[in-house]
C-alpha positions in Angstrom: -131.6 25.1 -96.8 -127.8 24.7 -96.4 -125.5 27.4 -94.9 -122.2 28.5 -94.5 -121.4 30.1 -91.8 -117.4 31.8 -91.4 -116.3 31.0 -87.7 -113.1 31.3 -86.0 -112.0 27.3 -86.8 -112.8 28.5 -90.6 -116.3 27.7 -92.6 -119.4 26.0 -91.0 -121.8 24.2 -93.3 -124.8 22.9 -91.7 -127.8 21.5 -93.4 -130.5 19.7 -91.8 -128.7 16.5 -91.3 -125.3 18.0 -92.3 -122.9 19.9 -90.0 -119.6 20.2 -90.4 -116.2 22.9 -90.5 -114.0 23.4 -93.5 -110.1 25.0 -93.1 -110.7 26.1 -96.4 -113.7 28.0 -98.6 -113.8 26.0 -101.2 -114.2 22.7 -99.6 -116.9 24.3 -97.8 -118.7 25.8 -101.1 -118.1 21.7 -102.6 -119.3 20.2 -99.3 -122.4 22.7 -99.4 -123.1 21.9 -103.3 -122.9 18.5 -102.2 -125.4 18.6 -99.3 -127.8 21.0 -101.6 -127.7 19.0 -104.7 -128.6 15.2 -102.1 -131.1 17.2 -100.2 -133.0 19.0 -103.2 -132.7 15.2 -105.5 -134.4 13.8 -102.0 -137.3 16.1 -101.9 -137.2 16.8 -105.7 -137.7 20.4 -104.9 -134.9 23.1 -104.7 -132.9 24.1 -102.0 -131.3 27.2 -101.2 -126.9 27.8 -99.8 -127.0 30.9 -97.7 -123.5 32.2 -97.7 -121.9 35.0 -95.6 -122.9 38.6 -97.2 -119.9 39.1 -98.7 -119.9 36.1 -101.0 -122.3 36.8 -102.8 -126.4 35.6 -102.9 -127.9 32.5 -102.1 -127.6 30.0 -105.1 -130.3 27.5 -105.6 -129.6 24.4 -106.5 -132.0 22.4 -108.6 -133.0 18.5 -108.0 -131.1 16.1 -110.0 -132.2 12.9 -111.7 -133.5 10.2 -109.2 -130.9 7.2 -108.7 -132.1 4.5 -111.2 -133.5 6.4 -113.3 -132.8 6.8 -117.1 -130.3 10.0 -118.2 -131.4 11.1 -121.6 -128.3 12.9 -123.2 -128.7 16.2 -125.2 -127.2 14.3 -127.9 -129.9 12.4 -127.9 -132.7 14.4 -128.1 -131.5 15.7 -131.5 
């Protein structure tokens, strides 16, 4: 799980071996993408970015291909 947190220096995100503050919500909603997407291609199962309430809900973010591995295109599968 990844989360971001709003605090009075701006936007916490803090994963399990991510923690940092953002001036601004949008680097913090990249950074957190970032940190879901590397943790959930790790573990190859999906992880969930808790956001403050108003936001919105939790997104889950889906594995992506393993590094090395071969991309097949849409085009391709045609």
């Amino acid at each position: 799980m990844v989360e971001i947190k709003q605090i009075a220096a701006g936007f916490q995100v803090s994963g399990a071996t991510y923690d940092e503050v953002f001036h601004s919500r949008f680097k913090a909603t990249m950074a957190a993408h970032a940190v879901a997407l590397g943790d959930a291609t790790a573990s190859g199962r999906p992880v969930a970015i808790v956001m403050p309430g108003d936001w919105g809900d939790t997104i889950l973010v889906e594995p992506g291909p393993m590094p090395g591995t071969p991309h097949r295109s849409n085009a391709a599968a045609g």
